[in-house]
C-alpha positions as CSV (number, residue, x, y, z in Angstrom):
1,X,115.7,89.3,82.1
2,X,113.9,92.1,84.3
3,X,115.5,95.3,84.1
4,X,114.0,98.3,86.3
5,X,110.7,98.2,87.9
6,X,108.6,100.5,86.1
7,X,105.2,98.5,86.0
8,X,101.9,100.1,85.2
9,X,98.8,101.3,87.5
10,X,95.1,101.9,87.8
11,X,92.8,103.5,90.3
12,X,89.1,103.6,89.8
13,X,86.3,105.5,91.8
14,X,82.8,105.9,90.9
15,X,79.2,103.8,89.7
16,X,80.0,100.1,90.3
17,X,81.5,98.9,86.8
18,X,83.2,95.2,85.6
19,X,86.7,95.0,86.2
20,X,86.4,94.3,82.0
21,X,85.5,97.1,81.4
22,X,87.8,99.2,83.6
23,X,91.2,96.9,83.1
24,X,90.9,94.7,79.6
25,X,88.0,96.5,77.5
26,X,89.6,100.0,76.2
27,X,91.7,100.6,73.9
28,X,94.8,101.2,75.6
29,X,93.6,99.4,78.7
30,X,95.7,98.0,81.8
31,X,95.6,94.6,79.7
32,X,96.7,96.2,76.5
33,X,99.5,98.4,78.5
34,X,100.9,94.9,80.2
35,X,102.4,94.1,76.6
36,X,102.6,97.5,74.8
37,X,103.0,100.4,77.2
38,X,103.4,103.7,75.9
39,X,106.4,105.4,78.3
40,X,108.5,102.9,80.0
41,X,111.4,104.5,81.2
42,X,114.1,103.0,82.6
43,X,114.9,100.4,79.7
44,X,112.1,97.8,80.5
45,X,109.8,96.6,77.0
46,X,106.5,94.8,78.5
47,X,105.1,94.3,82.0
48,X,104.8,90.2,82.2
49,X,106.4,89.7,85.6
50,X,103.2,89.6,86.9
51,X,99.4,91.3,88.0
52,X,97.1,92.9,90.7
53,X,93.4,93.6,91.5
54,X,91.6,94.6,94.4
55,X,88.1,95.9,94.4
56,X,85.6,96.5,97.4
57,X,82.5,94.3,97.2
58,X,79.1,96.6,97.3
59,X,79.2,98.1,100.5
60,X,82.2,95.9,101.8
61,X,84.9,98.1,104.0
62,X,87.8,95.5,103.5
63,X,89.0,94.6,99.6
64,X,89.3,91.7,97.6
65,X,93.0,91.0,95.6
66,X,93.6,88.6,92.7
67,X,97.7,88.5,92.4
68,X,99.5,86.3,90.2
69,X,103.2,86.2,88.5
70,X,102.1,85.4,85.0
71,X,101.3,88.0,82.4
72,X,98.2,89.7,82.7
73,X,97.0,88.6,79.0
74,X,97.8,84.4,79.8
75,X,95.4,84.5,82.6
76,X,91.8,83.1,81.2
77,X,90.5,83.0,84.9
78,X,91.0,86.2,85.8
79,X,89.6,87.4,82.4
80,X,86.1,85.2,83.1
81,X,86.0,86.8,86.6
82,X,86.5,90.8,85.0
83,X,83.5,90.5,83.4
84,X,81.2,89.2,86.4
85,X,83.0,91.5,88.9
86,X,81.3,94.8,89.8
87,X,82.7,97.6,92.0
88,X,82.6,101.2,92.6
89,X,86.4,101.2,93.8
90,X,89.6,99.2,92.1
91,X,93.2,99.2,91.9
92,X,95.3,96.9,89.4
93,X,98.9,96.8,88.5
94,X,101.1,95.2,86.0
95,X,104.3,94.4,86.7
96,X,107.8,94.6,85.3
97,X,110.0,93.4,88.1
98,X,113.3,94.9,89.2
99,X,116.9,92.3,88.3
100,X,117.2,90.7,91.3
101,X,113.8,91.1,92.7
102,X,111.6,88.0,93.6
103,X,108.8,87.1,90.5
104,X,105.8,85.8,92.9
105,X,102.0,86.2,93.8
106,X,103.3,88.0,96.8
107,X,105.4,90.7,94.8
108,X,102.5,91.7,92.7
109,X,100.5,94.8,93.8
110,X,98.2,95.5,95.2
111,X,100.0,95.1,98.6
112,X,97.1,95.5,101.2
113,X,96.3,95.7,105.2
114,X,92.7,96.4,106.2
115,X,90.7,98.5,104.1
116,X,93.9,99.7,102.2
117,X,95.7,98.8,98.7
118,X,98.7,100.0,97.5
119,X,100.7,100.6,94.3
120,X,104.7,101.6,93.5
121,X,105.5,102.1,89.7
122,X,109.4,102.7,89.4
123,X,112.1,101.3,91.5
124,X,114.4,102.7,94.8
125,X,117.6,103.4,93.4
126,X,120.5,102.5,95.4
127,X,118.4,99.2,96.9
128,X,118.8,97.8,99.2
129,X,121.4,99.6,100.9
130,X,119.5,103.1,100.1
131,X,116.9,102.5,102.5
132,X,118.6,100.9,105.2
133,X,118.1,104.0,107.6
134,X,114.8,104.3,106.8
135,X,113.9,100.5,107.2
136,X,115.8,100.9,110.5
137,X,112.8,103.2,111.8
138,X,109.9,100.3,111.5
139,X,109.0,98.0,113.6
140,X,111.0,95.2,113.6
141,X,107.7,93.1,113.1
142,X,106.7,95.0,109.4
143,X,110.4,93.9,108.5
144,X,109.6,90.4,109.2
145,X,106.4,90.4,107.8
146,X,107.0,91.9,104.5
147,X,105.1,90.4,101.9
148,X,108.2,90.5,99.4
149,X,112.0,91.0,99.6
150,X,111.2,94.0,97.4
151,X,111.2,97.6,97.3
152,X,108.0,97.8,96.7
153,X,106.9,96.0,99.7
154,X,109.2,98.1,101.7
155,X,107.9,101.3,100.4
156,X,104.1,99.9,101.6
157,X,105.4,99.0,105.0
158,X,106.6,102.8,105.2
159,X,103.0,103.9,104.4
160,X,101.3,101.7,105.9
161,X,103.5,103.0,109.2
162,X,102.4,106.3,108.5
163,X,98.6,105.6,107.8
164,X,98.4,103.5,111.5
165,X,100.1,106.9,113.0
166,X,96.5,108.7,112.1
167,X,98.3,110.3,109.0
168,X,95.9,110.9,106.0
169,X,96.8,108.5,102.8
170,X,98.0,111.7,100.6
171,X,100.1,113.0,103.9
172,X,101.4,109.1,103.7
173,X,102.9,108.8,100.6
174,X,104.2,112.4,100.1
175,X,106.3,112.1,103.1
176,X,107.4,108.9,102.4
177,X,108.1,109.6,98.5
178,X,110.0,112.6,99.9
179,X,112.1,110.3,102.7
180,X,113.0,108.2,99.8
181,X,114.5,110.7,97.3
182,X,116.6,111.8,100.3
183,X,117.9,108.7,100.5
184,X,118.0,107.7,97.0
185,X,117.7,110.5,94.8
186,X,117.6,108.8,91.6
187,X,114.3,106.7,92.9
188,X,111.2,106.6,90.7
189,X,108.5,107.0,93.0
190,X,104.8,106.6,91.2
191,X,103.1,105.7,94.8
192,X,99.5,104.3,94.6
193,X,96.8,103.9,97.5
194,X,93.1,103.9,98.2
195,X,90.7,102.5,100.9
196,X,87.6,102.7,98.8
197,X,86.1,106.3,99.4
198,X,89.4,108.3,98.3
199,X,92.7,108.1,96.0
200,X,96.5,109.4,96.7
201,X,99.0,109.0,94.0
202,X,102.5,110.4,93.9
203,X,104.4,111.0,90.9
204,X,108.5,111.5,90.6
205,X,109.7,110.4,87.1
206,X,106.9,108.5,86.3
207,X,104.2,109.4,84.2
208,X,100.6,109.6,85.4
209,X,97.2,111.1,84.4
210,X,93.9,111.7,85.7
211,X,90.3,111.3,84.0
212,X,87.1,112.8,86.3
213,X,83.6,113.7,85.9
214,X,80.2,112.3,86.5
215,X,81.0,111.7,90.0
216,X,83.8,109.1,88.3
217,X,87.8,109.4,88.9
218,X,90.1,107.3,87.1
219,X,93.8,107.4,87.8
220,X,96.2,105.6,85.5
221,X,100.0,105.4,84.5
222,X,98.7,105.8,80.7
223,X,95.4,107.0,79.7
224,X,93.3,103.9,79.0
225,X,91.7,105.6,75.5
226,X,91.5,108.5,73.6
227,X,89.4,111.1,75.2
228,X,90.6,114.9,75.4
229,X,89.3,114.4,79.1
230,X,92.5,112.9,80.7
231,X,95.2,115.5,82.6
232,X,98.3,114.6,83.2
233,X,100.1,115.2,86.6
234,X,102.9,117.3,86.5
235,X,106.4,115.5,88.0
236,X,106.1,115.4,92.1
237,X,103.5,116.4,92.4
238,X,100.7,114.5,94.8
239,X,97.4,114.0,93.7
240,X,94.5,113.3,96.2
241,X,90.9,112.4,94.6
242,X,87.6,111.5,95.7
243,X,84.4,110.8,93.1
244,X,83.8,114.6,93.1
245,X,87.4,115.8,93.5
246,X,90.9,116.3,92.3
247,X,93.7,118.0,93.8
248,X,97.2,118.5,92.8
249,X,100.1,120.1,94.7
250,X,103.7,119.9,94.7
251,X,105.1,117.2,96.9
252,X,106.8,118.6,99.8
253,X,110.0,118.0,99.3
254,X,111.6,118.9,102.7
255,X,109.0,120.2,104.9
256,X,107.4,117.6,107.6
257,X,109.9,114.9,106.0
258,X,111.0,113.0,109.5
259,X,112.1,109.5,110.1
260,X,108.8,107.1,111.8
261,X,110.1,106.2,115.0
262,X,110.5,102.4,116.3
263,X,108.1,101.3,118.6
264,X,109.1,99.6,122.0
């Protein structure tokens, strides 16, 4: 039975590679981390609810996602595809879904609008109920529209109201990772995003680290192999990368944090 959703995620930027050899080729790879991750907190085991890819086509603005609900390792066609696949920007999840959250195609991240895709490792605590004041601020349409009756899904509908508002992606998911914990304290919020040209990731109770160099940035949950290379990012903090850069700050816990208002 599901028990919290903790899940697993991976952002690439840098020379086109395979999705092989960024997701299912190293040795502690998104593949390997689907069935024996290293720092699952919250009580889950595996990540077999389910799987996520999106990846920008050579000089394509808008991604591609691959989403199904089966374990990442049962999938032969999506491992056929990995190796053929080139792209200079991806993001891939595994999933471990919440008790009482929906296991489907459409609950699997990446969530995506436009040239965006989007990530949650961890789970709203308190859901649904937690995030009824906040929900109450969208559009009545993004509630309607959701792609899942999930927390996840709400979380990216937050964002995504944010990121149509001109906000920048790291201003996007700071603010909303610091709405949530006033809501719901107890939340884990590992937010995710990236439109192909630059990374944001959030990290409250969640563990994440950072690999860069040779105009390369890889952003995982778990480092994918060995190398002294990889940093981890301190709890809430938010991390904002391009190929050439990393920067880390403390999330802003208070400051800025207001409600998106609803729109006639």
């Amino acid at each position: 039975m599901p028990t919290e959703q903790v899940c697993r995620h991976l952002a690439y930027l840098g020379p086109p590679r395979d999705l092989a050899t960024l997701l299912l080729a190293p040795s502690h790879s998104l593949l390997r981390q689907s069935y024996a991750p290293a720092d699952m907190r919250g009580g889950g085991t595996i990540n077999a609810d389910g799987f996520g890819a999106g990846w920008y086509p050579d000089g394509a603005v808008t991604p591609i996602r691959y989403r199904r609900a089966i374990p990442l390792w049962t999938d032969a066609t999506f491992a056929a595809l990995a190796t053929e696949v080139r792209s200079g920007a991806v993001l891939a999840a595994v999933r471990s879904a919440t008790v009482g959250m929906p296991i489907a195609d459409t609950a699997c991240a990446p969530f995506g609008t436009g040239r965006w895709l989007f990530s949650h490792n961890g789970r709203v605590a308190g859901w649904p109920d937690s995030m009824a004041t906040l929900a109450r601020g969208l559009p009545i349409t993004d509630l309607l529209t959701l792609e899942a009756s999930t927390d996840s899904a709400l979380l990216w509908a937050l964002v995504r109201s944010r990121l149509a508002a001109g906000e920048s992606p790291g201003c996007a998911v700071g603010t909303v990772a610091a709405q949530v914990l006033g809501c719901a304290p107890a939340s884990r919020l590992n937010l995710l995003i990236t439109d192909g040209t630059v990374i944001a990731a959030t990290t409250v109770d969640h563990a994440l680290t950072v690999r860069a160099g040779n105009g390369a940035v890889l952003v995982c949950s778990e480092p994918t192999d060995p190398s002294p290379d990889w940093e981890p990012v301190p709890d809430r903090h938010l991390l904002t990368a391009t190929r050439f850069t990393v920067d880390v700050v403390p999330i802003p816990l208070t400051a800025g944090v207001t409600t998106p208002t609803e729109e006639p």
